[in-house]
N, C-alpha and C positions, 0 to 999 in steps of 0.2 A: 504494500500500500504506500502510493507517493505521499508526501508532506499536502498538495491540495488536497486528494483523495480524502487523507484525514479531518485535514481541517473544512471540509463541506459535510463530513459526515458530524464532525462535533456541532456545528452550527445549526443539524436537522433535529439533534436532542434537544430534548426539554431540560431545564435547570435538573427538576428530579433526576432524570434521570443517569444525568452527568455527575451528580452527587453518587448514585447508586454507583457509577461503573467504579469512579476514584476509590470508592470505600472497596471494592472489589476486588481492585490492582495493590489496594493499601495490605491488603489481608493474605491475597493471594500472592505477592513476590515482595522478598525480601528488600529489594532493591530500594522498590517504590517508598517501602516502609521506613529506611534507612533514610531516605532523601527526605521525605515530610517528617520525620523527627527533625532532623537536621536543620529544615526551615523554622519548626515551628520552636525548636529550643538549639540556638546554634551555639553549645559549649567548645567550641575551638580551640580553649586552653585546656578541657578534659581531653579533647580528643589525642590532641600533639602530646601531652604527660602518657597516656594510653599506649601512643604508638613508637615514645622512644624509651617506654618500658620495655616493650615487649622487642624491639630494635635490639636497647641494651643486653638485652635477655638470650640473642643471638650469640653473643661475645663474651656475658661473662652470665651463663645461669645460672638462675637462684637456687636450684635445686641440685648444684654440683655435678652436671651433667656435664657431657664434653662439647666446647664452642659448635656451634655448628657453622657460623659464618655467613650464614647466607644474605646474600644483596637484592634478592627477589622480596625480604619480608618487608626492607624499607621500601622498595620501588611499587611493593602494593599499596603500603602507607601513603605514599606520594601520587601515587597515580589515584586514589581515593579520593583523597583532599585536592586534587584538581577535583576531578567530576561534582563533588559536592558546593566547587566554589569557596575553599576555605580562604582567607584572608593569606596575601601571595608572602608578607612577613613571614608567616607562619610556616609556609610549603618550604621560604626557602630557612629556615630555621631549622627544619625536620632533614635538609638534606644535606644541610652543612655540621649538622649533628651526626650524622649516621659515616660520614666520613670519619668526624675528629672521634667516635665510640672504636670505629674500626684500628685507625691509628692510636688510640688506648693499650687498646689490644696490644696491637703488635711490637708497642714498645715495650712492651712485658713479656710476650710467647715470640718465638722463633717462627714465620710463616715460610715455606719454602715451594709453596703454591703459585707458579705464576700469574695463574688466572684471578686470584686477588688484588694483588695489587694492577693486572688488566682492568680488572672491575672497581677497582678504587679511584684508578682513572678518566675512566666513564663515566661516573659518577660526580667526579669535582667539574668534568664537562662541563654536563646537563646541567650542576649546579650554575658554576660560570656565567652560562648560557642562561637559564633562569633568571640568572638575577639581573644582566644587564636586558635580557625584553622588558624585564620589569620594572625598569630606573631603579634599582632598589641595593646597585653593587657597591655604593660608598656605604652603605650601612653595615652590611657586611663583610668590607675591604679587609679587616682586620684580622677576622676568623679565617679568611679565605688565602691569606698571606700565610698565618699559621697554619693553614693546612701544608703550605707550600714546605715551607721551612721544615717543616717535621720529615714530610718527603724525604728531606734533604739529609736531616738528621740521624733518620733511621736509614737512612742507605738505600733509598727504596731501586730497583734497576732503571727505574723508569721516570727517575723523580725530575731529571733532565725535562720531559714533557710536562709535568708540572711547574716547572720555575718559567718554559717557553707558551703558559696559557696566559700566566701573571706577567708577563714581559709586553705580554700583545695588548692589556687594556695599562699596564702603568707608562706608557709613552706614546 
């Protein structure tokens, strides 16, 4: 069904009964349910504390279990709070976090995974890229330097692309 298709068939219901389908879609998919809480109570500060718990929880868990590392659990967090439209402070706060949690880590455990610090990479990217669509890189300039520097610090093999992302917006 195209985008007119839709919108002539919403225009042929009645109020009722537009109320009826929303309460329907609210009940029946998770999704829908998650978005209208979200409108209708937007805690933005529970959500980001939420998601760089359970981030955290990746690298160092509460339960004594062994790291798992993964960069898919932040990227769901982030790809989320897009969709929802969370406040873009925030988005880029969660993803400049999920770096410097990473680099926690590994200044304390030995990683010998290339594909981590590949994907730690990608990550300060997106972030980079984030925050300058969103005028928002002088606010952040500081964290995003120290991420740099740490690169650097902990010997990362790749940290050379790091210091050449911070080289391209400080000149």
């Amino acid at each position: 069904m195209s985008k007119r298709d839709l919108k002539k068939y919403v225009n042929e219901l009645t109020k009722e009964q537009l109320e009826e389908q929303i309460i329907e879609l609210y009940h029946k998919f998770s999704d829908v349910k998650v978005y209208y809480d979200f409108v209708f109570n937007p805690n933005e500060n529970k959500l980001l504390r939420e998601a760089k718990l359970k981030i955290s929880n990746e690298y160092f868990p509460i339960r004594g279990k062994k790291p798992k590392m993964r960069r898919s659990i932040a990227q769901k967090f982030i790809k989320h709070f897009l969709t929802l439209g969370v406040d873009s402070f925030l988005i880029a706060d969660l993803m400049i976090y999920t770096i410097e949690i990473a680099q926690t880590f590994s200044s304390e455990k030995t990683i010998k995974q290339e594909l981590f610090f590949k994907s730690m990479l990608s990550s300060f990217q997106q972030a980079v890229s984030f925050l300058i669509e969103n005028g928002i890189l002088h606010d952040f300039k500081s964290r995003v330097v120290d991420i740099k520097d740490q690169a650097i610090k902990q010997d990362w093999f790749n940290s050379y692309e790091f210091n050449a992302i911070i080289e391209r917006f400080e000149y």
